[in-house]
C-alpha positions in Angstrom: -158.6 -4.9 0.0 -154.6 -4.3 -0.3 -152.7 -7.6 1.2 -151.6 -7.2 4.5 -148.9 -9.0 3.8 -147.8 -6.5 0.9 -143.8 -5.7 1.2 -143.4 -2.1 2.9 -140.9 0.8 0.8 -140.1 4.1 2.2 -137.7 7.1 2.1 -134.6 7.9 3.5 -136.4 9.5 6.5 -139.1 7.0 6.5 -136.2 4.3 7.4 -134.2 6.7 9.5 -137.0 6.9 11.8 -138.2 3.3 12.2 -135.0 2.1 12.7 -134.2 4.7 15.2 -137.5 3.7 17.0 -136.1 -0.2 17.1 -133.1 0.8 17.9 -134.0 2.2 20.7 -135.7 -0.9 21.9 -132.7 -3.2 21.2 -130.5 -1.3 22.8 -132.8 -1.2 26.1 -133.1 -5.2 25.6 -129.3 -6.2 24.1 -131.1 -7.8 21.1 -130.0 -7.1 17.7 -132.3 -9.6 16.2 -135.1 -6.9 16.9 -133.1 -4.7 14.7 -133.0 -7.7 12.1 -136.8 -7.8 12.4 -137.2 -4.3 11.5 -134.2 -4.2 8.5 -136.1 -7.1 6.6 -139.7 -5.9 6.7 -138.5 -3.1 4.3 -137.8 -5.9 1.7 -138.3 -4.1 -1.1 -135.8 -1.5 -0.6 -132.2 -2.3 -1.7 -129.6 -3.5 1.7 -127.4 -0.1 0.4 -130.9 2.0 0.7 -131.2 0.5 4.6 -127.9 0.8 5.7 -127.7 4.5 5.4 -129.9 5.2 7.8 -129.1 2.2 10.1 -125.8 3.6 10.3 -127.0 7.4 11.0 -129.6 5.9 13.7 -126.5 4.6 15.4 -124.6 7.7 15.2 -127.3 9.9 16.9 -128.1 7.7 19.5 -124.3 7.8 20.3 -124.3 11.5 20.1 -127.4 12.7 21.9 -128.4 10.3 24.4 -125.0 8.3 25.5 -121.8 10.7 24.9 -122.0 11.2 28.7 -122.0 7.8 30.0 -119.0 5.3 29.4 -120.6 2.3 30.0 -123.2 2.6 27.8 -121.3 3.8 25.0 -119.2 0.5 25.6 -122.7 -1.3 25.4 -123.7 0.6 22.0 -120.5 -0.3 20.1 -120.9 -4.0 21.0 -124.3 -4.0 19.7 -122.7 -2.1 16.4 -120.9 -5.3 16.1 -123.5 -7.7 16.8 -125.5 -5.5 14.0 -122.4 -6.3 11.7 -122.2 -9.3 11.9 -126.1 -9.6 11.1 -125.0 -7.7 8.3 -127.7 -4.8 8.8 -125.2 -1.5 8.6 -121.5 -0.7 7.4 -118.8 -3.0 8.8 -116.7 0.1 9.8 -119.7 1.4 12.3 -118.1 0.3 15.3 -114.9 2.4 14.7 -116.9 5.4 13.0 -118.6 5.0 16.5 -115.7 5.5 18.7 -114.1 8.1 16.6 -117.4 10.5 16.8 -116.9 10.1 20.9 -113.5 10.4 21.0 -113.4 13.5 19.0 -116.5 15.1 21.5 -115.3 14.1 25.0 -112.4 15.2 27.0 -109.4 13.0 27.2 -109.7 11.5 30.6 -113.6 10.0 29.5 -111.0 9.0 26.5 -109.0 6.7 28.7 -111.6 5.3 30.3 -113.3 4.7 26.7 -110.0 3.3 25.2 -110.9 0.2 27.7 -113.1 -0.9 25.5 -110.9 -0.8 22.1 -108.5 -2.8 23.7 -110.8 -5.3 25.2 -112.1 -6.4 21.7 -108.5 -6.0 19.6 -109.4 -9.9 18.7 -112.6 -8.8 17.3 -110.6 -5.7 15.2 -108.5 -9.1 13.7 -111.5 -10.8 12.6 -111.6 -11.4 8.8 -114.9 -9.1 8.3 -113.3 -6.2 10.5 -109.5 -6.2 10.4 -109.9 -5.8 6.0 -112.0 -2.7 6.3 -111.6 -1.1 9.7 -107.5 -1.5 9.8 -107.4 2.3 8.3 -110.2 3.8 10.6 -108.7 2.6 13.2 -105.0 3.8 12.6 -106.5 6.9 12.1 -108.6 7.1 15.0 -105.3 6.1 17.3 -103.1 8.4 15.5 -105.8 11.2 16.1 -105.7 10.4 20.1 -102.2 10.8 19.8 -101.9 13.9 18.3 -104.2 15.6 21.4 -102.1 13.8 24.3 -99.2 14.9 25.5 -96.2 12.6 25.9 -94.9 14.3 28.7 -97.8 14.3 30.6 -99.8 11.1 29.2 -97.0 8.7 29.1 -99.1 6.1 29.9 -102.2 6.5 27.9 -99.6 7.2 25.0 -97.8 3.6 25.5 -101.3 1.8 25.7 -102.3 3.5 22.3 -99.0 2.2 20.9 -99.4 -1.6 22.5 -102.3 -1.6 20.9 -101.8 -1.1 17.8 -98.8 -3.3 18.2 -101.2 -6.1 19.4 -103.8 -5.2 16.2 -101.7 -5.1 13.2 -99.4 -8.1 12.8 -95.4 -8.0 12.5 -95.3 -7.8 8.9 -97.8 -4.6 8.8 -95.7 -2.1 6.8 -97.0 1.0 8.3 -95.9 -0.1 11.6 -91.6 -1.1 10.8 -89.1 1.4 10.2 -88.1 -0.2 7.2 -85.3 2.3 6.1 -83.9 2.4 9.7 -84.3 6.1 10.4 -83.4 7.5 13.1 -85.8 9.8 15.4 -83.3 13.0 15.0 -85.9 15.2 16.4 -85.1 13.8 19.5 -82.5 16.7 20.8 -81.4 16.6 24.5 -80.8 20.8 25.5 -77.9 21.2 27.9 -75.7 24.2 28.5 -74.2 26.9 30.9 -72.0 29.4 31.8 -69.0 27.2 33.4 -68.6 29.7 36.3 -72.6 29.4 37.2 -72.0 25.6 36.7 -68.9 26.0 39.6 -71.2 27.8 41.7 -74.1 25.3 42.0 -71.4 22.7 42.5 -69.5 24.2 45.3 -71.8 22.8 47.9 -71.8 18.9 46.9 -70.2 16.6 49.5 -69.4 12.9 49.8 -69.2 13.1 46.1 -65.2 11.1 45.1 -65.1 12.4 41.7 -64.9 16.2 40.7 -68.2 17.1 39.1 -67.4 20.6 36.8 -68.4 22.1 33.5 -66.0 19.9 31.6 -67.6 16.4 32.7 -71.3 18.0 32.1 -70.7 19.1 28.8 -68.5 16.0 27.7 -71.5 13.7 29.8 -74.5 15.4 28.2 -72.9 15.6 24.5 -73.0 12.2 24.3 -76.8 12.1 24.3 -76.1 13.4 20.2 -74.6 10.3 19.1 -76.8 8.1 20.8 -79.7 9.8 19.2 -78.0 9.5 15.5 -75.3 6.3 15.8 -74.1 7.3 11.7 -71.9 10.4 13.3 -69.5 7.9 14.3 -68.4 6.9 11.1 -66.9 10.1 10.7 -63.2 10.4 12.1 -63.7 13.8 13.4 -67.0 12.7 15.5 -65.9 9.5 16.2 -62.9 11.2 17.7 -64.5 13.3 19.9 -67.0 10.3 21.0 -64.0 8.4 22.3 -63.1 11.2 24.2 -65.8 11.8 25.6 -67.5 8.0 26.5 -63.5 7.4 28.1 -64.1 10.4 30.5 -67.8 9.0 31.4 -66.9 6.1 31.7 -63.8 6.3 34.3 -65.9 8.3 36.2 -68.8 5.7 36.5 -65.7 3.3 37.6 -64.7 5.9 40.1 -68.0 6.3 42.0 -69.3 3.3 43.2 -72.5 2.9 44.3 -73.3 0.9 47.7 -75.7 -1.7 47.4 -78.7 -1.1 50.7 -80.0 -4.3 50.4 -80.6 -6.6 53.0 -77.7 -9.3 53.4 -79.6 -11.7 52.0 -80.5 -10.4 49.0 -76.8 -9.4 48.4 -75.7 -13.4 49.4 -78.7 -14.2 46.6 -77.0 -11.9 44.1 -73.5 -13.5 44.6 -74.7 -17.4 43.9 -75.8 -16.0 40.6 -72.3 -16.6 39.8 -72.8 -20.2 40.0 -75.4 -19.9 36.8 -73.5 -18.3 34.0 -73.7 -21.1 32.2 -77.6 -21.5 32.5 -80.0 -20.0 30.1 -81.3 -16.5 31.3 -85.1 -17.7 31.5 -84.1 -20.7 34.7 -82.9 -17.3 36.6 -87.1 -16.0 36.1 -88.6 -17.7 38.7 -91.6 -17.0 41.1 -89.3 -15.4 43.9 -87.4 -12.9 41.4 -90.5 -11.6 39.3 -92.2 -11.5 42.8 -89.3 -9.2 43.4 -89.1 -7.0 40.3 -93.1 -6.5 41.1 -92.2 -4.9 44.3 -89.4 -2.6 43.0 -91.3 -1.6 40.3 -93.9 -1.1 43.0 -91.9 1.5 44.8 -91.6 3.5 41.3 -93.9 6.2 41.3 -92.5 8.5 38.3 -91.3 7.6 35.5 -89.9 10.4 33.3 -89.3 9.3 29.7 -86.9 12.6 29.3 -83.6 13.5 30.9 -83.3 16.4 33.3 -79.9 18.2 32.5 -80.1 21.0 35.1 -76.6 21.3 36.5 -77.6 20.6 40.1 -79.0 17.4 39.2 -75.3 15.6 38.0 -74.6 14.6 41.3 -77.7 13.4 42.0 -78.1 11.4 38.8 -75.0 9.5 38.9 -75.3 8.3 42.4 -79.1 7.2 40.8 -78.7 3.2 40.0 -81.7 3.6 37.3 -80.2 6.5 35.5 -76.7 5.1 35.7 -78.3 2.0 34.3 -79.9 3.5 31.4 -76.6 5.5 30.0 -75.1 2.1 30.0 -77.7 0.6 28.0 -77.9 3.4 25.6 -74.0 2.6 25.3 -74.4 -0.7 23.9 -77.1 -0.4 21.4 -74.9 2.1 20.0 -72.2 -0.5 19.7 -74.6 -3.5 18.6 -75.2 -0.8 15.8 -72.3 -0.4 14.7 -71.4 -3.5 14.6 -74.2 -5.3 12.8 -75.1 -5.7 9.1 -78.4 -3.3 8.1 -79.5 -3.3 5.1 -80.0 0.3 4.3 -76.6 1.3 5.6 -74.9 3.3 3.1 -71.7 1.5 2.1 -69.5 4.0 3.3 -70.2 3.6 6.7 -68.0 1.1 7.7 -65.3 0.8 10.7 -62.0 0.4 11.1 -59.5 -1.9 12.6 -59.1 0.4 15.2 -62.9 1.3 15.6 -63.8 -2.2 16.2 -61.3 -3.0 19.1 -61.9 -0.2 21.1 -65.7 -0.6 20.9 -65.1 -4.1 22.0 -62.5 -3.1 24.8 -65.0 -0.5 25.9 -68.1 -2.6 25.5 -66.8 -5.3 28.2 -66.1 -2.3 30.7 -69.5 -1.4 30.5 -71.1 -5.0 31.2 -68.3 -4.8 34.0 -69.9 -1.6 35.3 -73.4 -3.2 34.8 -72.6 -6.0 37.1 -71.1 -3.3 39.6 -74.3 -1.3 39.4 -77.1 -2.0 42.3 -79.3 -3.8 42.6 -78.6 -7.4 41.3 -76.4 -6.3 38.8 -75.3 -9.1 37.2 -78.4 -10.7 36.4 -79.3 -7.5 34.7 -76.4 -7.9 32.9 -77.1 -11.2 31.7 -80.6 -10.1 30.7 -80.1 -7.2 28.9 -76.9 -9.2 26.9 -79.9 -11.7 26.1 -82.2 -8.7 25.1 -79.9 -7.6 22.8 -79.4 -11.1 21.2 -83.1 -10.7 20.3 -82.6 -7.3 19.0 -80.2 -9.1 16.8 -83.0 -11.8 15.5 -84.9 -8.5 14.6 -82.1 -7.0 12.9 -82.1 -10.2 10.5 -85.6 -10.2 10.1 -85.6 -6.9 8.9 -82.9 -7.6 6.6 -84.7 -10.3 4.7 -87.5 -8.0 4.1 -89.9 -8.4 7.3 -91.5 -11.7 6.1 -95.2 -12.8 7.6 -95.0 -14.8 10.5 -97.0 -18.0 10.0 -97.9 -19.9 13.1 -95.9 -24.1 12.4 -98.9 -26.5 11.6 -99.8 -28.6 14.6 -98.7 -32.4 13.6 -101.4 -35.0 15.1 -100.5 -38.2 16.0 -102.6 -39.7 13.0 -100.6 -38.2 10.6 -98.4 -40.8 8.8 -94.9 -39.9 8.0 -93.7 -38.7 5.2 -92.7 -41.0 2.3 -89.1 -41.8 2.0 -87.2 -40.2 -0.7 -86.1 -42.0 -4.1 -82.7 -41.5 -4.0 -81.5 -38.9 -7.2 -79.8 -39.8 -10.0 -76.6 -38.1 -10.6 -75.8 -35.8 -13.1 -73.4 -38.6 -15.5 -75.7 -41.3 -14.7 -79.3 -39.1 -16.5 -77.0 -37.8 -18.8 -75.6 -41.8 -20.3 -79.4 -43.0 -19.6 -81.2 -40.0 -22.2 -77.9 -40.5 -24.6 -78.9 -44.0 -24.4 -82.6 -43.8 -25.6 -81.5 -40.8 -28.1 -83.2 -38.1 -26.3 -81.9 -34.7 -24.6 -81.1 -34.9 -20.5 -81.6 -30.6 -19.8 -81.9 -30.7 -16.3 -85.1 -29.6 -15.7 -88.6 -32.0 -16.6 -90.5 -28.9 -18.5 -87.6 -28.2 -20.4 -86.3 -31.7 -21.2 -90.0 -33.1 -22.2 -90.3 -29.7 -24.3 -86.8 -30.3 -25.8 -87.5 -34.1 -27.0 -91.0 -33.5 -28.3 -89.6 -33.4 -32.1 -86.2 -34.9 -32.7 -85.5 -31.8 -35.7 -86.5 -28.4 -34.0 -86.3 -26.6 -37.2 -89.0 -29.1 -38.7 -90.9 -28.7 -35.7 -90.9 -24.7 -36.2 -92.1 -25.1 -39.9 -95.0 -27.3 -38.7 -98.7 -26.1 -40.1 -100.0 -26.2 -36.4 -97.4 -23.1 -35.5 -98.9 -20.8 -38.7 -101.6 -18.8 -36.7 -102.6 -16.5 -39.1 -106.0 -16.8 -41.5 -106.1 -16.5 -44.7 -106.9 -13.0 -46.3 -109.8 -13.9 -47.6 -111.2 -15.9 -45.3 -110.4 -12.7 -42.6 -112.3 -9.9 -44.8 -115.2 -12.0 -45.6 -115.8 -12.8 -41.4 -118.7 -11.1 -40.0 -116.7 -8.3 -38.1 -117.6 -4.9 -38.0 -115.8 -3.3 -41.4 -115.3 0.0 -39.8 -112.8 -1.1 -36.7 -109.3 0.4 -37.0 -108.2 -2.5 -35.4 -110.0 -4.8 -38.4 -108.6 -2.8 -41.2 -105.0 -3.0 -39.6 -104.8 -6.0 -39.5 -106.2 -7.0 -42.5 -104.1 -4.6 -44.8 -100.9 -6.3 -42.6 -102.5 -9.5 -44.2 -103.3 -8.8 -47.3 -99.2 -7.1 -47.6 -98.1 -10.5 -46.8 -100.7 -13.0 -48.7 -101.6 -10.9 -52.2 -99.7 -8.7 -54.3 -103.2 -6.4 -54.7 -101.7 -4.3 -51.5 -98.5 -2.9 -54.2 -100.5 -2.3 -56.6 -102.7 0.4 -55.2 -101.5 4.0 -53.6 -104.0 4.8 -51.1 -105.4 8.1 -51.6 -107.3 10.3 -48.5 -110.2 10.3 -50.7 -110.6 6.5 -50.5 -111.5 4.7 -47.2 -110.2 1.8 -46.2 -113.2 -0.1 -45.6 -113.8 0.5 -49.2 -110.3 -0.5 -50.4 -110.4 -3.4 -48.8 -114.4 -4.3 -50.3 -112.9 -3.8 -53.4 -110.2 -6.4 -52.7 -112.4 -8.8 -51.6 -114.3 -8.7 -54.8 -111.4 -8.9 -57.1 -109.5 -12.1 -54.9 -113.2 -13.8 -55.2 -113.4 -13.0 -59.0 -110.0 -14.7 -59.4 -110.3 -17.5 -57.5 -113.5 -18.0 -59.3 -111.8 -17.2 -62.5 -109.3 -19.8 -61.2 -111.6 -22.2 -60.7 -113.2 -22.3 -64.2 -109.8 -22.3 -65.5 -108.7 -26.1 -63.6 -112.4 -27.3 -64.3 -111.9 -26.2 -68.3 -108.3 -28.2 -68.1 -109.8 -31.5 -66.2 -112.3 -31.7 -68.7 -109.4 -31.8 -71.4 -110.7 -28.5 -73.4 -108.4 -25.5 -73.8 -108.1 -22.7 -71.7 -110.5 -20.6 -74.0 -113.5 -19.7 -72.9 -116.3 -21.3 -75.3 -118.7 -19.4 -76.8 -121.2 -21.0 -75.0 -119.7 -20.1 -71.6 -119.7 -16.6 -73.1 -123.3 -16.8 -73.9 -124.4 -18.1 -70.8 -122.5 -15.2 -69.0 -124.6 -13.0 -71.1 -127.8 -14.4 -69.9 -127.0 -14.4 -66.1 -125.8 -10.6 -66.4 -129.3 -9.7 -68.1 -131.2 -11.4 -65.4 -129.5 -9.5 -62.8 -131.2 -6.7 -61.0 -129.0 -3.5 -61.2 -126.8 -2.3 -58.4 -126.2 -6.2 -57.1 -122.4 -7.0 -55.6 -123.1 -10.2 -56.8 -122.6 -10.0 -60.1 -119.4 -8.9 -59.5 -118.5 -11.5 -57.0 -119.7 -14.3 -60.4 -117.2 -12.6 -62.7 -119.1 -10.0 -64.3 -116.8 -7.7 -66.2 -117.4 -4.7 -64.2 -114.9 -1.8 -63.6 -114.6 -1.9 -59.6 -114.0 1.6 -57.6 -109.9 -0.4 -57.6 -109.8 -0.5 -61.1 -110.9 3.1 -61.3 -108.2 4.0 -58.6 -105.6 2.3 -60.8 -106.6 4.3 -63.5 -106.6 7.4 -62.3 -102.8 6.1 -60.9 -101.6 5.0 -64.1 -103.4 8.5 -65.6 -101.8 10.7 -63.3 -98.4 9.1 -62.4 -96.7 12.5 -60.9 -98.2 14.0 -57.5 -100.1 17.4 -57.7 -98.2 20.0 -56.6 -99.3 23.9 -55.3 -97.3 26.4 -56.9 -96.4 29.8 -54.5 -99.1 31.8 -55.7 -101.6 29.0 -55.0 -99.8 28.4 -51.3 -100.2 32.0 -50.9 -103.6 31.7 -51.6 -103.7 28.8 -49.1 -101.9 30.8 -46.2 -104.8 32.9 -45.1 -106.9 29.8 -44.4 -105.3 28.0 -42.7 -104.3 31.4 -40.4 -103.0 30.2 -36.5 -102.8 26.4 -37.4 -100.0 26.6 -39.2 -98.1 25.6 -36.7 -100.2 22.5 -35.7 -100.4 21.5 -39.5 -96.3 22.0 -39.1 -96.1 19.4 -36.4 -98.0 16.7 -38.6 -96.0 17.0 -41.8 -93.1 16.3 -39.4 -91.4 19.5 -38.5 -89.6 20.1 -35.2 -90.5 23.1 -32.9 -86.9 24.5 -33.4 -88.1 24.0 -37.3 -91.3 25.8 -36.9 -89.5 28.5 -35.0 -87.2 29.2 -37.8 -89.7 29.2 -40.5 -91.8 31.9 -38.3 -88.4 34.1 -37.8 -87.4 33.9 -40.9 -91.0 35.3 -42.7 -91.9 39.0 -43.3 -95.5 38.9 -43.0 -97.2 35.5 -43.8 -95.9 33.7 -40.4 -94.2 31.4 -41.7 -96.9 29.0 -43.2 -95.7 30.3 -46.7 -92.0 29.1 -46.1 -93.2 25.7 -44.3 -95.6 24.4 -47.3 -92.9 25.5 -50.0 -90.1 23.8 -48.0 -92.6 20.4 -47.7 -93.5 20.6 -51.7 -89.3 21.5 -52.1 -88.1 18.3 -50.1 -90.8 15.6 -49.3 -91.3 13.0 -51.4 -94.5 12.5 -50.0 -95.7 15.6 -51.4 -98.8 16.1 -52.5 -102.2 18.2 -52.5 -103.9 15.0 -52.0 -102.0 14.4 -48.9 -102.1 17.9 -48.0 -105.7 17.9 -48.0 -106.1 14.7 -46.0 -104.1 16.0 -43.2 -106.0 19.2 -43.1 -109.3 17.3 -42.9 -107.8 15.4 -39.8 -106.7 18.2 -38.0 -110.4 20.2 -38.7 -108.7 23.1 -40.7 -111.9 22.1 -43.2 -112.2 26.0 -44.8 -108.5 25.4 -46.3 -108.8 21.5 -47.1 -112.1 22.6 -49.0 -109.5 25.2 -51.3 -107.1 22.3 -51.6 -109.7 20.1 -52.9 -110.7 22.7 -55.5 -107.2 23.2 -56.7 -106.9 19.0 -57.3 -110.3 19.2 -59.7 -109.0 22.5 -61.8 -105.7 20.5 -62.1 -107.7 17.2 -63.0 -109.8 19.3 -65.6 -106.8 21.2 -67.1 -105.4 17.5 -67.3 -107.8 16.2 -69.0 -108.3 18.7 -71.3 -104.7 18.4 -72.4 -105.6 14.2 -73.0 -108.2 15.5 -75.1 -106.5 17.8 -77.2 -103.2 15.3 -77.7 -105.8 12.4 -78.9 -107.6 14.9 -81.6 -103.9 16.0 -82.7 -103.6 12.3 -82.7 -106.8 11.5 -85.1 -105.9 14.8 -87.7 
């Protein structure tokens, strides 16, 4: 009988549907811990096995049964969390969740579902959230955006953005302009025929200053320079920006505006005077924001985009709000041109003259501020002190938007901090360390390092400092033989350690692995060698081999099997495959050369990879080019190998050979090889006949 207790394993859609059965009852009840109950009894399958379908059980139960009720989509994405932090599906679940529903539902069930993203924006900055669900939900809010209209959903636009602005912290790069750019896209349309202009104008009364076609253009075309400050470094804009903000400006001064307030309110507004001094946050108190909350009460529309019909002018400028916000857009243009940002270019930079009249002009506009109703002067004062803040910004953007970092809160058990040892000065460690014969640097790594041996140059000669192993001892370790990296460095060893290296021309026959066997054998044959040689001269006898050394060499090399490395490792009198290599060195001194007819011969098999063999021997493309122009019918592979033999020291069909084998051209390398053994045989024939001449 089968254990009841026996761990369960299913399929995909074996899990999809038990968890979408106990989901169903956890959501009913709020309890994720029946969820819990039903993840572990699949124990045997793997947590990325069961959260694949936790996560798709989720999904449809958000799709099919809840996408028409907000409140229990807001109960479904709580229990997502709870389910995360039980760690039973994908920490970014929650957000995948609200992006499915936003993405299905119309954008007023949107709003109303956007409650509940910014009712938990402390659980989006938890540690197991914020890391993986930072992306999904950028995306998610930029998404939103992109189907709202600013113009009509101003408001569900700005609580997207305060969001996100309560989410990610300061220091959040894809939230700063870093490069100060400017929004250029930004364009306020104006225009019309002056006389049309005259005629919608002709029936505006109580008006004292004359509205016409030259103050709308010169009023409206100022909206360009607020919208990109940098035109004003130019003379010719600049120019016409005086012009124009003069002309603005006296007309602002021109048209007062009457203040309808009740005399009370207009006696409280005067004893502001008395405060000037005071800091701008004792004038917030209970009565005044009581106050601003009933004016901004009154506020129905708000329009974030000027009207610049014609019949409107009048009717703006006797508008407090409107005039209010021209004004304000007139000194962040001047704060900006005045302060230091970083990404400025260098030429933009103002002059004498620039800088007087923007301060001139600047306190006619806080003068115009305090003449604008209602309680003018104490929006004056605050938006001075909003642009002081703005200023703080500036800095902080300057230094490179550093992480804020909440100050540590100090508790009264702390004890205070240790008093400081007063320094030394300069002369006084300097006299002290000349004193006791040691170096004063400065700095206590540096000094300490300095004074660790009184004679540097002995202390750079020291055997600790000489890292590198002996050659012999490096090709005997047990390291695999074949390693490029292993025969690198050993050869860079054995260049620096033995003279063996200069004595042997590597040939692309001969593998390395096998040069460097052979060198192994020979350096432990003479150290042996070596060794018999001081034991023979301690012992007082000559450096002669005795006869009964000779004999007992005898013996050993009888009693050797055949084909053992050994014997050649005791100083057996073998020829080694270096010996033979010398040899056939000393034998054959000159390199083998092809003569035309033979590279003619070659040409056809090597064919199209001429021009890759080309490359290898060293030749330039312009070269290869030249040598293909400048051949009647072979290609040019004729004219390259004669050149190579012609010029290249290196030349050789040995070499030749070796490079063809690397680059595969096997058919030709083959050919090559055949010449190098007729050559060898004609060679040796000629040794031959030369030692019977010799004999006769």
């Amino acid at each position: 009988m089968p254990n009841a207790k026996m761990l369960k394993s299913t399929d995909f859609t074996g899990l999809h549907a038990a968890f979408l059965k106990s989901l169903k009852d956890a959501f009913e009840k709020n309890d994720v811990q029946i969820l819990r109950k039903s993840y572990d009894s699949y124990s045997n399958n793997s947590d990325h096995d069961k959260k694949s379908p936790m996560d798709q059980a989720f999904r449809e139960i958000l799709m099919f049964k809840l996408s028409s009720d907000v409140d229990m989509i807001g109960k479904l994405v709580k229990l997502s969390v709870e389910a995360v932090r039980a760690e039973i599906v994908s920490v970014t679940i929650p957000v995948v969740l609200l992006g499915d529903i936003f993405e299905t539902v119309t954008l007023d069930k949107c709003e109303k579902i956007f409650n509940y993203v910014e009712e938990m924006v402390e659980v989006w900055k938890e540690e197991i959230f914020f890391s993986s669900c930072k992306n999904n939900i950028l995306r998610m809010c930029n998404d939103l955006l992109r189907r709202l209209s600013r113009a009509q959903n101003t408001v569900f636009c700005g609580r997207i953005l305060l969001f996100l602005s309560k989410f990610f912290p300061f220091s959040e790069r894809s939230g700063l302009n870093i490069v100060s750019e400017f929004n250029l896209e930004n364009v306020t349309d104006y225009g019309v025929d002056g006389k049309d202009l005259d005629d919608t104008l002709e029936d505006i009364e109580d008006i004292p200053i004359k509205i016409d076609y030259n103050l709308y253009c010169k009023f409206w075309s100022l909206q360009d320079f607020f919208r990109n400050p940098n035109q004003c470094y130019s003379k010719a804009s600049w120019k016409m920006f005086q012009i124009h903000a003069t002309t603005v400006l006296e007309s602002f001064a021109s048209f007062k505006l009457e203040d309808l307030r009740s005399a009370s309110a207009q006696l409280e507004d005067n004893n502001d005077d008395m405060n000037d001094k005071m800091d701008v946050d004792i004038n917030y108190t209970m009565d005044l924001k009581n106050e601003i909350d009933q004016s901004v009460q009154k506020v129905d529309h708000f329009f974030a985009k000027f009207l610049t019909n014609p019949k409107l002018l009048a009717l703006q400028l006797s508008d407090g709000n409107f005039r209010r916000a021209v004004l304000v857009q007139f000194l962040i243009l001047f704060q900006y041109l005045q302060l230091t940002v970083k990404f400025k270019a260098e030429s933009n930079t103002l002059t004498q003259a620039q800088s007087d009249f923007i301060k001139e002009t600047e306190a006619k506009v806080y003068l115009l501020l305090e003449e604008t109703p209602p309680n003018g002067k104490r929006y004056s004062r605050t938006v001075k002190h909003m642009l002081q803040r703005e200023e703080m910004w500036n800095n902080w953007k300057n230094d490179g938007c550093k992480e804020f970092k909440k100050p540590e809160e100090i508790t009264s058990d702390d004890k205070p901090p240790p008093a400081k040892r007063e320094r030394k000065t300069l002369g006084e460690s300097l006299k002290e360390a000349n004193r006791q014969g040691k170096f004063f640097l400065g700095n206590e790594v540096l000094t300490r390092l300095w004074n660790y041996c009184p004679d540097n140059l002995q202390a750079c000669k020291s055997e600790e400092r000489n890292f590198l192993p002996q050659v012999e001892t490096y090709l005997e370790s047990s390291r695999d033989k074949n390693d490029t990296s292993f025969e690198w460095r050993a050869l860079r060893l054995l260049a620096r350690q033995s003279p063996h290296f200069f004595t042997f021309i590597n040939s692309p026959s001969y593998k390395t692995s096998d040069y460097l066997d052979a060198v192994r054998k020979r350096l432990t044959k003479e150290r042996l060698d070596a060794a018999k040689q001081a034991a023979a001269i301690s012992n007082g006898t000559s450096t002669v081999v005795s006869s009964g050394e000779i004999q007992e060499t005898l013996q050993e090399q009888e009693t050797e099997p055949e084909g053992n490395d050994e014997g050649v490792l005791e100083g057996e009198e073998e020829t080694t495959d270096l010996d033979k290599a010398e040899e056939d060195n000393n034998t054959h001194s000159k390199p083998l050369t092809a003569t035309r007819e033979q590279i003619e011969e070659l040409a056809p098999l090597i064919g199209d990879d001429w021009k890759k063999l080309g490359k290898k021997l060293g030749y330039a493309a312009d070269e290869l080019l030249y040598f293909e122009e400048s051949a009647e019918r072979d290609g040019g592979c004729v004219s390259m190998l004669v050149n190579w033999f012609a010029d290249d020291d290196d030349a050789s069909l040995d070499n030749l050979a070796y490079t063809m084998e690397g680059l595969e051209i096997n058919t030709a390398a083959k050919a090559v090889k055949a010449i190098i053994e007729r050559s060898a045989k004609y060679a040796q024939r000629d040794v031959d006949e030369e030692e019977k001449v010799e004999t006769l």
